[in-house]
PLY file of the C-alpha trace (Angstrom):
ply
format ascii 1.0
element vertex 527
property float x
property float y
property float z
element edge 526
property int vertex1
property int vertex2
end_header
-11.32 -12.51 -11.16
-14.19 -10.26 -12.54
-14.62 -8.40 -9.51
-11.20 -7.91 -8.91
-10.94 -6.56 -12.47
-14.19 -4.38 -11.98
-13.30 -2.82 -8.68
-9.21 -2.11 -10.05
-11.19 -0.90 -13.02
-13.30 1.58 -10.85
-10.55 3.23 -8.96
-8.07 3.68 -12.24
-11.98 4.90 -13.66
-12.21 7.44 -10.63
-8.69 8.70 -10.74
-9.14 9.16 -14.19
-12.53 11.21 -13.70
-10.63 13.81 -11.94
-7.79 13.96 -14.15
-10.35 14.56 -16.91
-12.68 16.92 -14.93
-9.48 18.57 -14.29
-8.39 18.35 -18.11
-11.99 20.25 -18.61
-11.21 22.57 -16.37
-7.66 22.93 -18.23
-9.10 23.34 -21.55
-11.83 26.03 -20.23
-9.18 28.12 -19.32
-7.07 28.14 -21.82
-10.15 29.03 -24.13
-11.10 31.54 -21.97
-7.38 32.43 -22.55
-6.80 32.44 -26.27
-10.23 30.89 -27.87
-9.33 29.13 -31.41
-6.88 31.65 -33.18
-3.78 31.42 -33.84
-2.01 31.20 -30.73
-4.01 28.50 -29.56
-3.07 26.34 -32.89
0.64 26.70 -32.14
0.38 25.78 -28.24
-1.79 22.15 -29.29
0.78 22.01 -31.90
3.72 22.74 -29.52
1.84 20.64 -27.03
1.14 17.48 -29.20
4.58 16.46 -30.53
5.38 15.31 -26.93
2.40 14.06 -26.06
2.64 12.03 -29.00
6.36 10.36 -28.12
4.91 10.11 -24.27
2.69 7.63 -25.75
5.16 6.09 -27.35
7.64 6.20 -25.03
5.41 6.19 -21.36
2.28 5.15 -22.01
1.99 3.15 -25.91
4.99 0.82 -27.00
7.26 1.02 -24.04
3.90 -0.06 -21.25
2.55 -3.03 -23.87
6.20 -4.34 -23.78
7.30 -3.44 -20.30
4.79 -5.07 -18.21
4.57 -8.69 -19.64
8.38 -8.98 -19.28
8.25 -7.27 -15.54
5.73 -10.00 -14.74
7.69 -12.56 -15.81
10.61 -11.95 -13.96
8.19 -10.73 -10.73
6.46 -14.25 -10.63
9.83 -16.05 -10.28
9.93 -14.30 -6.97
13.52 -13.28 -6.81
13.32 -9.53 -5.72
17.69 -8.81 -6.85
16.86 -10.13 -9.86
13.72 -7.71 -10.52
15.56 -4.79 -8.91
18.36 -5.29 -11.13
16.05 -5.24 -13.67
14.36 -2.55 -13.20
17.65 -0.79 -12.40
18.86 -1.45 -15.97
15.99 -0.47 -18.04
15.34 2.58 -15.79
18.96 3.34 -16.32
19.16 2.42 -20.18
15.08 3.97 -21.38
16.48 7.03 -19.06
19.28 7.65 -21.77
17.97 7.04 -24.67
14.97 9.44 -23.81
17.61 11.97 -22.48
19.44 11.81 -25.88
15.85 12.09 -27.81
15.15 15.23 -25.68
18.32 16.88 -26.50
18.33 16.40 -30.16
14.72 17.77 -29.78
15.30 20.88 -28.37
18.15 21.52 -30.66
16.18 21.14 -33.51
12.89 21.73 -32.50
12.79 24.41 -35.86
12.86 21.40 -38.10
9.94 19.43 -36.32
7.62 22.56 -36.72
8.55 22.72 -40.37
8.22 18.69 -40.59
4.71 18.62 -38.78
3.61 22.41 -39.16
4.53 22.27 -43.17
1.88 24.78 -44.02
3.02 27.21 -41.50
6.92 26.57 -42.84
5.79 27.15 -46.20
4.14 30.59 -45.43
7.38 31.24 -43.05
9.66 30.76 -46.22
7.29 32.84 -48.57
6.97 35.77 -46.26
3.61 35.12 -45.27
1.29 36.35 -41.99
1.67 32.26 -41.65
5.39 32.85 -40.90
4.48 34.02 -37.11
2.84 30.66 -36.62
6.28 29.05 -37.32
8.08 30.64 -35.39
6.67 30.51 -32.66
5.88 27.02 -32.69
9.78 26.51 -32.75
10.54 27.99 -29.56
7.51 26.65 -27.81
8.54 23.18 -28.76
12.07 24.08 -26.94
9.84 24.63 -24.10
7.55 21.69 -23.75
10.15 18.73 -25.19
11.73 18.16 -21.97
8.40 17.15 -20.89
9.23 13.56 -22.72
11.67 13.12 -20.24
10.26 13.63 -17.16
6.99 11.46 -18.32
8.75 8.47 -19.88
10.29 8.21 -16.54
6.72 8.87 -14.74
5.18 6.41 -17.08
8.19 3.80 -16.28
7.49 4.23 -12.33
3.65 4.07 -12.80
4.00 0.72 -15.03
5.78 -0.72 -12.21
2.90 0.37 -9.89
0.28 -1.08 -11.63
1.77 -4.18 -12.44
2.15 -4.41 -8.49
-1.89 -3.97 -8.26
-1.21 -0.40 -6.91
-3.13 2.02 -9.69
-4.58 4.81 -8.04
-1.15 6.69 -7.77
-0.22 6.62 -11.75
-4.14 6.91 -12.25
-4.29 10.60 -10.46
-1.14 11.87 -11.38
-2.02 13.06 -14.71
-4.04 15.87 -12.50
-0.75 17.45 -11.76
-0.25 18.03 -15.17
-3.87 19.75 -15.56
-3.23 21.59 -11.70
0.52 23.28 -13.07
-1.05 24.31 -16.56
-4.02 26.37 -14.80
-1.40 27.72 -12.70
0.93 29.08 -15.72
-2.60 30.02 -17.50
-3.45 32.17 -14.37
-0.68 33.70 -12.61
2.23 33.18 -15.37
0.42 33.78 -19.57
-1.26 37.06 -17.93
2.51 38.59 -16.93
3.43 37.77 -21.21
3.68 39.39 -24.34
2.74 35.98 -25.90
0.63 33.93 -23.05
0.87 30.98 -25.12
4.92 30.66 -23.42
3.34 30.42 -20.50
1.56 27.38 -20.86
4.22 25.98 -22.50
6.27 26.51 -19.31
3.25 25.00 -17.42
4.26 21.69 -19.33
7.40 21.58 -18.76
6.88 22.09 -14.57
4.14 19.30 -15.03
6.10 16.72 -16.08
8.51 17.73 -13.05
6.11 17.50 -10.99
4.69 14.08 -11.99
7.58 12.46 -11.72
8.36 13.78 -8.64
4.85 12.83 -7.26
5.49 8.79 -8.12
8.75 8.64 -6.64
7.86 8.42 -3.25
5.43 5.35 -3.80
7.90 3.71 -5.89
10.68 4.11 -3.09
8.27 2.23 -0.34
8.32 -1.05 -2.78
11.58 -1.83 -2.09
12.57 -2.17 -5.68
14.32 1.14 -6.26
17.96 0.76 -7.30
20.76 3.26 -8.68
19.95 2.82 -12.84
22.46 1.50 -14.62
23.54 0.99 -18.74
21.50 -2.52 -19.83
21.41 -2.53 -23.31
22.51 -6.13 -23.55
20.38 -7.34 -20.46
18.49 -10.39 -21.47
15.36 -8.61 -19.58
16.10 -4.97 -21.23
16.57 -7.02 -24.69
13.44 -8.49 -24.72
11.64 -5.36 -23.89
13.55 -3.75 -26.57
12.93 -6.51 -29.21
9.20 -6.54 -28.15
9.11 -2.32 -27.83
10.41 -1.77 -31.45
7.23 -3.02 -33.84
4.99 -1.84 -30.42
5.72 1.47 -31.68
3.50 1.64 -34.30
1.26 -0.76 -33.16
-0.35 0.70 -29.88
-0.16 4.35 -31.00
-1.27 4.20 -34.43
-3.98 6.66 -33.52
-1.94 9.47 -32.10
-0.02 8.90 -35.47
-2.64 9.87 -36.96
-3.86 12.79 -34.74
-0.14 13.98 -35.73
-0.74 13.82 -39.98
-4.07 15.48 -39.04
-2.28 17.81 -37.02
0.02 18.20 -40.42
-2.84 18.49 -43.01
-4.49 20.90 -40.55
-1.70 23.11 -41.04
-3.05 23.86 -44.51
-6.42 24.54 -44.07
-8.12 27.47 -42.11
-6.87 29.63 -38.82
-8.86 27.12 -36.01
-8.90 23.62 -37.61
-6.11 22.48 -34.86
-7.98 24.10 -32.72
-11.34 22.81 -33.66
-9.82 19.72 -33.76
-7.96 19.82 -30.40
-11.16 20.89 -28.36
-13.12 17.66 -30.35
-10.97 15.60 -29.40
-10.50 16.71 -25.87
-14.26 15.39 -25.09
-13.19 12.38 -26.83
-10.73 11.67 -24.52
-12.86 11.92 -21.80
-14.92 9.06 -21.98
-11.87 7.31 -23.76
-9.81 7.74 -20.57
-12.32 7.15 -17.99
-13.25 4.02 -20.02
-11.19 2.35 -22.08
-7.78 3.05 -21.16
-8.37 2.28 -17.54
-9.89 -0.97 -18.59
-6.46 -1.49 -21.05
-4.29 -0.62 -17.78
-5.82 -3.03 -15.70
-6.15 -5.80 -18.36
-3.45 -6.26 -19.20
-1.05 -6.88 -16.16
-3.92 -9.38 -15.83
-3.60 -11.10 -18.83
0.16 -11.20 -18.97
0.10 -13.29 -15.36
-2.82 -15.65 -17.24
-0.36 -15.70 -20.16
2.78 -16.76 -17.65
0.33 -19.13 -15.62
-0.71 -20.63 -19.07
-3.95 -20.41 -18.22
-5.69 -20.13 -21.41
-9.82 -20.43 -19.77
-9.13 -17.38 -17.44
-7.50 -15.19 -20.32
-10.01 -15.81 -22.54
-12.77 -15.04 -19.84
-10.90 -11.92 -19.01
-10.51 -11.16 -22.57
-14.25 -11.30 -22.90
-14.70 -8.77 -19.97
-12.88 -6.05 -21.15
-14.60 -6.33 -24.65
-18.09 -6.69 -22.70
-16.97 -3.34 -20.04
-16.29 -1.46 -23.51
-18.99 -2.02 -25.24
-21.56 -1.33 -22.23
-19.64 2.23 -21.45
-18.53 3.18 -24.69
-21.58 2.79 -27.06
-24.10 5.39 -24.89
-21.15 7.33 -24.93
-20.48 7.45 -28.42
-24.14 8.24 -29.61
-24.22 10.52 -26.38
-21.47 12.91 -28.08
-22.48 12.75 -30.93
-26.50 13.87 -30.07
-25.29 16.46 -27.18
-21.45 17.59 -29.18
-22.90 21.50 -29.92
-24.43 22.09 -26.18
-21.25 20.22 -24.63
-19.07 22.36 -25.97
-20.70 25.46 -25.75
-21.40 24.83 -22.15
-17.85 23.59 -21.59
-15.46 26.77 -23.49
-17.72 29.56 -24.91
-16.64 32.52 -23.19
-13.60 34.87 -23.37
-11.94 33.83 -26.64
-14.04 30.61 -27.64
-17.37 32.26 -29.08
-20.36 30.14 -30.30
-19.12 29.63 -33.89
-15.75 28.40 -32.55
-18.23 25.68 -30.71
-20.45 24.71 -33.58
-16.95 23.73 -35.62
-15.72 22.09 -33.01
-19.10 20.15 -32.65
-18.55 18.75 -36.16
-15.48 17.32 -35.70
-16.72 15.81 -32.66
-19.25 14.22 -33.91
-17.36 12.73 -36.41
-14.96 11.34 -33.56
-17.72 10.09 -31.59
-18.45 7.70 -34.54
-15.17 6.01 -33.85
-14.83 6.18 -30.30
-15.96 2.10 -29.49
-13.12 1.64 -32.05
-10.87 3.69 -29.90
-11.78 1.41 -27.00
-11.58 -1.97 -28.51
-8.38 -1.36 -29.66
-7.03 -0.30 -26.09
-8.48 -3.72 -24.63
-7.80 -6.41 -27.85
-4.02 -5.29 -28.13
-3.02 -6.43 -24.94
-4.55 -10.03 -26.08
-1.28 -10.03 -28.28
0.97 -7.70 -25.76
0.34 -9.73 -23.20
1.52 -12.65 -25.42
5.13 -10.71 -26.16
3.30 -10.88 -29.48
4.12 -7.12 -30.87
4.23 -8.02 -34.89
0.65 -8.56 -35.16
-0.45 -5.33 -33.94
2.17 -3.65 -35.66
1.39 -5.25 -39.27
-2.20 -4.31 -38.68
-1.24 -0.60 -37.29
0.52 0.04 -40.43
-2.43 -1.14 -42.35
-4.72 1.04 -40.79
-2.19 4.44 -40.92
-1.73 3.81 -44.37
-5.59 3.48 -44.61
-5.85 6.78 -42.45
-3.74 9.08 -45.08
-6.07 7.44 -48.09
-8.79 8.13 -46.16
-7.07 11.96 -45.49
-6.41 12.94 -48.84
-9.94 11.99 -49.91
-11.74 13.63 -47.48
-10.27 16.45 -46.44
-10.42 18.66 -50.02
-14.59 18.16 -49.49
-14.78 18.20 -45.69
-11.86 19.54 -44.23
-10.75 19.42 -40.87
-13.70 17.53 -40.18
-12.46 14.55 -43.03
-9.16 14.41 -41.16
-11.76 13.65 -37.41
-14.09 10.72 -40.43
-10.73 9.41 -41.19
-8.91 8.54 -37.99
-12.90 7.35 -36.78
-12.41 5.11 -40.09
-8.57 3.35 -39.71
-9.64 3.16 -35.61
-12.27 1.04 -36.89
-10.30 -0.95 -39.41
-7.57 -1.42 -36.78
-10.34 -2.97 -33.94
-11.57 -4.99 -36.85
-8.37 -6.82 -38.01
-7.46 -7.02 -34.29
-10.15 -9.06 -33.36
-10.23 -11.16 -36.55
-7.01 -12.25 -35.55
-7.55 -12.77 -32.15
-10.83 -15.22 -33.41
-8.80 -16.94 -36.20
-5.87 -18.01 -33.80
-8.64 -19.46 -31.30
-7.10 -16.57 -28.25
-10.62 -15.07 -27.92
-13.60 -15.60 -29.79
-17.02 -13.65 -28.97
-19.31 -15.67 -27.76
-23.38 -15.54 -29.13
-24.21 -14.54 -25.51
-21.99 -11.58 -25.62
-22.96 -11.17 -29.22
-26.54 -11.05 -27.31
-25.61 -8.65 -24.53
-24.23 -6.03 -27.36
-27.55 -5.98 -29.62
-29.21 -5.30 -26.09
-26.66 -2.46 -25.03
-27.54 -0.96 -28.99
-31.14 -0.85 -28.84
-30.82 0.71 -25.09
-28.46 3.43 -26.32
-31.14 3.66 -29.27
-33.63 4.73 -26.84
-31.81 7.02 -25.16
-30.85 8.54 -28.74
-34.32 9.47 -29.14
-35.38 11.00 -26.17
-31.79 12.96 -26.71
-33.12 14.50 -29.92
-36.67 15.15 -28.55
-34.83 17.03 -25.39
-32.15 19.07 -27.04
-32.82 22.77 -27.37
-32.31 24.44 -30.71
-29.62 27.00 -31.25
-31.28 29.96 -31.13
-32.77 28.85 -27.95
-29.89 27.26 -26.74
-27.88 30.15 -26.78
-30.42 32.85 -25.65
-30.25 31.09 -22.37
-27.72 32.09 -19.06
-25.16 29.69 -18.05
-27.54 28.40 -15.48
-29.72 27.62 -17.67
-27.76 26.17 -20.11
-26.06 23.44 -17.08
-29.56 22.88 -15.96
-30.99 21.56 -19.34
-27.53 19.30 -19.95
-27.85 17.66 -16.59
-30.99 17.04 -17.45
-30.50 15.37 -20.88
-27.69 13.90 -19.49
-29.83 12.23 -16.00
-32.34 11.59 -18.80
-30.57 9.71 -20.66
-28.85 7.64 -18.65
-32.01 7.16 -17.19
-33.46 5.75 -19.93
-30.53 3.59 -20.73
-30.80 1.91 -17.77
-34.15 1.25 -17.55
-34.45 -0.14 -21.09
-31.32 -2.46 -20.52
-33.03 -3.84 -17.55
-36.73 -4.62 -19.75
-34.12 -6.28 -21.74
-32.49 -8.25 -19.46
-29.21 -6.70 -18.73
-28.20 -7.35 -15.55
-24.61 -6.45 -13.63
-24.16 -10.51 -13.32
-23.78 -10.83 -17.04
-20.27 -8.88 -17.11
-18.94 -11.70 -15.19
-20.36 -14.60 -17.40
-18.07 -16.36 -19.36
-18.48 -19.37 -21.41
-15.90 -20.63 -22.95
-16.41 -24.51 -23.31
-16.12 -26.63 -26.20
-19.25 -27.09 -27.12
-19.92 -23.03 -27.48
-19.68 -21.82 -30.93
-17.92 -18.43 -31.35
-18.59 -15.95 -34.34
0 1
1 2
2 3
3 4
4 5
5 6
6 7
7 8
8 9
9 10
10 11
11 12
12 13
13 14
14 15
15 16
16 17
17 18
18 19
19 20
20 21
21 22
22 23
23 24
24 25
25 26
26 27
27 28
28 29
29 30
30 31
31 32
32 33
33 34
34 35
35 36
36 37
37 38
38 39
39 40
40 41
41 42
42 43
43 44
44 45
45 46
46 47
47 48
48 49
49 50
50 51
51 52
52 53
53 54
54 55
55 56
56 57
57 58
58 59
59 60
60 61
61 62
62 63
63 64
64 65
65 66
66 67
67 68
68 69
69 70
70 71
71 72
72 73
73 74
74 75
75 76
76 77
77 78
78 79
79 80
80 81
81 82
82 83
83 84
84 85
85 86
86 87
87 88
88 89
89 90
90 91
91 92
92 93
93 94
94 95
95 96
96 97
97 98
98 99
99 100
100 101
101 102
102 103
103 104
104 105
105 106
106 107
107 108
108 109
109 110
110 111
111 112
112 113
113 114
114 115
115 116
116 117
117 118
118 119
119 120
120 121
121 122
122 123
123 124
124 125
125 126
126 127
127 128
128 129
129 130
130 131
131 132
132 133
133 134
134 135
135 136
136 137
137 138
138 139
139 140
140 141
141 142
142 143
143 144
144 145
145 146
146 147
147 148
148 149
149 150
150 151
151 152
152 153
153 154
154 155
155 156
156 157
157 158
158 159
159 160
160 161
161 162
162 163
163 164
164 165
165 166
166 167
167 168
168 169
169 170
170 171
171 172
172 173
173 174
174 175
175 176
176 177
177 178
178 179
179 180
180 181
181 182
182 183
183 184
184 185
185 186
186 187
187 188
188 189
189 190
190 191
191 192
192 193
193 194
194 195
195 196
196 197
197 198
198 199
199 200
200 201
201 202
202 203
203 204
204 205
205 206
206 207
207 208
208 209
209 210
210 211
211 212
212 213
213 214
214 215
215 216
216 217
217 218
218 219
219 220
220 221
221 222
222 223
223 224
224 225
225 226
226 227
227 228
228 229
229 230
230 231
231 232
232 233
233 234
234 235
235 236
236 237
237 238
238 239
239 240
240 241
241 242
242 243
243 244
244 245
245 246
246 247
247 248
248 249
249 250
250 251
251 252
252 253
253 254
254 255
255 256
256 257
257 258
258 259
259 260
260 261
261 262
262 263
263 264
264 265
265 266
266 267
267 268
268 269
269 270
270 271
271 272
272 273
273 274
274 275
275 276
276 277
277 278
278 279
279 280
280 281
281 282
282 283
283 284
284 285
285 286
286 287
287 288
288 289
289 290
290 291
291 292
292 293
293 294
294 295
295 296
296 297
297 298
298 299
299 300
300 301
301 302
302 303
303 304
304 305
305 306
306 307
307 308
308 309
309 310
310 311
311 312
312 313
313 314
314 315
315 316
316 317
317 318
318 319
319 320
320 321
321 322
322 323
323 324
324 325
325 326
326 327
327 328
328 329
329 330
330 331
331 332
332 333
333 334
334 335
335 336
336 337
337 338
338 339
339 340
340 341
341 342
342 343
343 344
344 345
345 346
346 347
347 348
348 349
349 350
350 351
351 352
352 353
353 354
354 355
355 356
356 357
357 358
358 359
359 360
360 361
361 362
362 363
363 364
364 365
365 366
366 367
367 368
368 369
369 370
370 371
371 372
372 373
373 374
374 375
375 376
376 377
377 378
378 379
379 380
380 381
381 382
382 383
383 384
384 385
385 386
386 387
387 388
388 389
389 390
390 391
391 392
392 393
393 394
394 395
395 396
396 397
397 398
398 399
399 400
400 401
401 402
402 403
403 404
404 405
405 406
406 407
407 408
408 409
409 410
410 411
411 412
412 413
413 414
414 415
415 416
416 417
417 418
418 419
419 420
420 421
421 422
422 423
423 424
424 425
425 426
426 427
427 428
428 429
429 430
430 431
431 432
432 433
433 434
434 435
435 436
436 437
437 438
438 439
439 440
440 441
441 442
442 443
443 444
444 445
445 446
446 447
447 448
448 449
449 450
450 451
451 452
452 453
453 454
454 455
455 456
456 457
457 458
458 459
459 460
460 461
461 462
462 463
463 464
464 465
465 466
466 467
467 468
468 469
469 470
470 471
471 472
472 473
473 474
474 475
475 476
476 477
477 478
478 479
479 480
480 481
481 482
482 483
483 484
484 485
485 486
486 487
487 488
488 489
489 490
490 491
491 492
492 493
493 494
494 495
495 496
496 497
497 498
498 499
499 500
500 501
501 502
502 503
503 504
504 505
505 506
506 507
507 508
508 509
509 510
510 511
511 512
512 513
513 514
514 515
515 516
516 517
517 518
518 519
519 520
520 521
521 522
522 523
523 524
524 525
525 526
């Protein structure tokens, strides 16, 4: 089961590459575009809001419960009964988002005052803020349709992968990243206010997407005219499961949203700075951890139905064994290389060297909580896949409540660069809890051989940490250098590196056979 994992994981991993290469691309030119100012703050504010409820919607809540309910009712083997299914909660999630788009347009002024308070507060004082406001109210009339059109792309691409098919929802997130470049080319030039036309290059996105999926999800057969379910049995469950899942699986774009708030108050760029951070983040987040979530956890919901309790417990122990391996050279590699990525990725145009050296902060500070990030993606399916949501949920509120402590007290010393140390600190406080519950109830428990395979994986990326620092250029150098120059000496910290972090994982022992140990028996001891 492993291999099937690893080689579902690598093409959802591949996909996802050029989606983020894509998303690089995205972000260069829109830095190029408008750099950090101000304009740039209110499009990743704009922006954000619906990202945020198509993770709650698409992607978070409405996935974790979705899929262990759809492979329920798809291993009973009666295709009208999963069409009808499917029908109803394509039909009754359809509505609901509809009605949730409407009322967000409409009053899309009182969600920029609600999440863009400091710009509100200038608007209703008269300040230079004011424009800020404003703005971000029409673009958010703009870009909130986009909910729509992704909860719906998100509903056909669950069904996809629970069918084993991933590569279609994997690379359709590049359509998003193809239509903004296109509105950042050919439509923000023609504008007063070339932020509008990225917002419009949203909106066509999510169009777009969905229109891409349809197609594959017509040649499954299961396509049916939606209808109302609300009292469905199916559609119930879902909902029952969906509500607490809210919170639970997206307590960390909760957070991105108060930081996104608290942001508003500080310095012209700190969404900005932020936004950019967190944009590398996401790359090895998405090419890592969430494509080792979406295959997981189909997985474990058919071990879960099969009650096979050895082969969830083995797969459990993959995922956290896949995460650890990626995302701990990744972490200290961002964190060591965050100035010269950045600067290499979006100084030019707008984006100027100081605008990278603030973002690098931030990023750094990210970086520190970016195996958090990961673990949490792969241990809360071990409860999703359960049609346990209350767990996660209780612990998600723990750690957003620990994320505003952690707010307030860091962001009056270290600004926006507090708000990146606290979301890095309730990620890791979430993964924690997670996993302490997942040991005490006896559903996976790390073993001392995986225990063993981690400490080697550390002192690897250890190595590769110092010949990182011994390699990288100073600043002065750095940026005295041409472009060519500057994506010669990354590549080679970056083949470096990796070099290194093979070869000192091997003198260690690491082999590729040890992701597909498992043991499991009785006479094991966990931690």
């Amino acid at each position: 089961m492993s291999v099937k994992l690893l080689k579902s994981g690598l093409i959802v991993s591949f996909m996802t590459l050029l989606s983020r290469i894509l998303g690089l691309v995205r972000d260069m030119v829109v830095a190029n575009l408008m750099g950090a100012g101000a304009a740039a703050d209110v499009f990743f504010f704009a922006n954000k809001i619906p990202n945020f409820l198509r993770r709650l919607f698409a992607e978070g809540a409405f996935a974790q419960a979705f899929v262990p309910v759809l492979s329920e009712v798809h291993a009973q083997g009666d295709k009208q009964k999963l069409q009808l299914f499917l029908a109803r909660t394509a039909g009754t999630l359809g509505t609901l988002v509809l009605i949730v788009t409407i009322i967000g347009v409409i009053g899309s002024p009182v969600l920029a005052a609600l999440f863009g308070t400091g710009w509100f507060l200038d608007y209703w004082q008269g300040g230079e803020g004011g424009a800020k406001f404003e703005l971000a109210a029409l673009m958010l009339k703009i870009t909130f349709p986009y909910l729509f059109f992704i909860t719906l792309t998100g509903l056909a691409g669950a069904i996809l992968n629970t069918l084993n098919k991933f590569a279609v929802a994997a690379f359709t997130p590049v359509l998003l990243n193809v239509c903004i470049i296109a509105a950042a080319l050919y439509l923000s030039p023609r504008l007063d206010e070339p932020a509008i036309g990225l917002a419009w290059g949203v909106f066509f996105g999510g169009v777009v997407q969905l229109a891409f999926q349809l197609p594959f999800l017509l040649r499954t057969g299961l396509m049916a005219k939606p209808q109302w379910g609300w009292r469905d049995p199916h559609v119930s469950k879902v909902r029952t499961l969906m509500i607490p899942a809210l919170f639970g699986v997206s307590v960390s774009q909760i957070n991105l949203l108060l930081d996104t708030l608290i942001a508003s108050f500080l310095a012209t760029g700190s969404i900005s700075w932020l936004y950019y951070s967190d944009r590398l983040l996401e790359f090895p987040l998405g090419l890592f951890g969430i494509a080792i979530a979406t295959v997981i956890l189909p997985t474990l919901s058919r071990n879960h139905a099969s009650a096979d309790s050895h082969q969830f417990k083995a797969n459990m122990d993959w995922a956290v064994r896949m995460v650890c391996l990626l995302g701990i050279p990744a972490a200290a590699g961002l964190i060591v290389l965050a100035e010269p990525l950045l600067s290499l990725l979006f100084v030019r145009g707008e984006f100027d060297a100081s605008d990278a050296r603030m973002a690098s902060y931030s990023l750094m500070a990210y970086g520190s909580g970016l195996l958090s990030f990961m673990l949490v993606k792969v241990l809360a399916p071990g409860f999703f896949s359960r049609q346990d949501t209350k767990t996660p949920v209780r612990y998600g509120i723990w750690a957003m409540a620990a994320n505003m402590l952690f707010n307030i007290i860091l962001a009056v010393p270290f600004g926006y660069v507090g708000l990146a140390i606290a979301t890095a600190m309730s990620a890791t406080l979430n993964a924690a809890l997670l996993y302490q519950k997942l040991h005490r109830s006896q559903v996976y428990q790390m073993q001392r051989d995986t225990l063993w395979f981690l400490f080697k994986v550390l002192a690897a990326s250890f190595a590769m940490v110092i010949l990182l620092l011994w390699m990288r250029p100073g600043a002065v150098d750095w940026y005295s250098w041409s472009l060519s120059e500057q994506i010669m000496q990354v590549s080679m910290m970056i083949g470096a590196g990796v070099a290194c972090l093979c070869l000192v994982a091997l003198l260690l022992g690491v082999r590729p056979a040890d992701l597909n140990k498992s043991h499991h028996s009785e006479l094991d001891t966990g931690l």
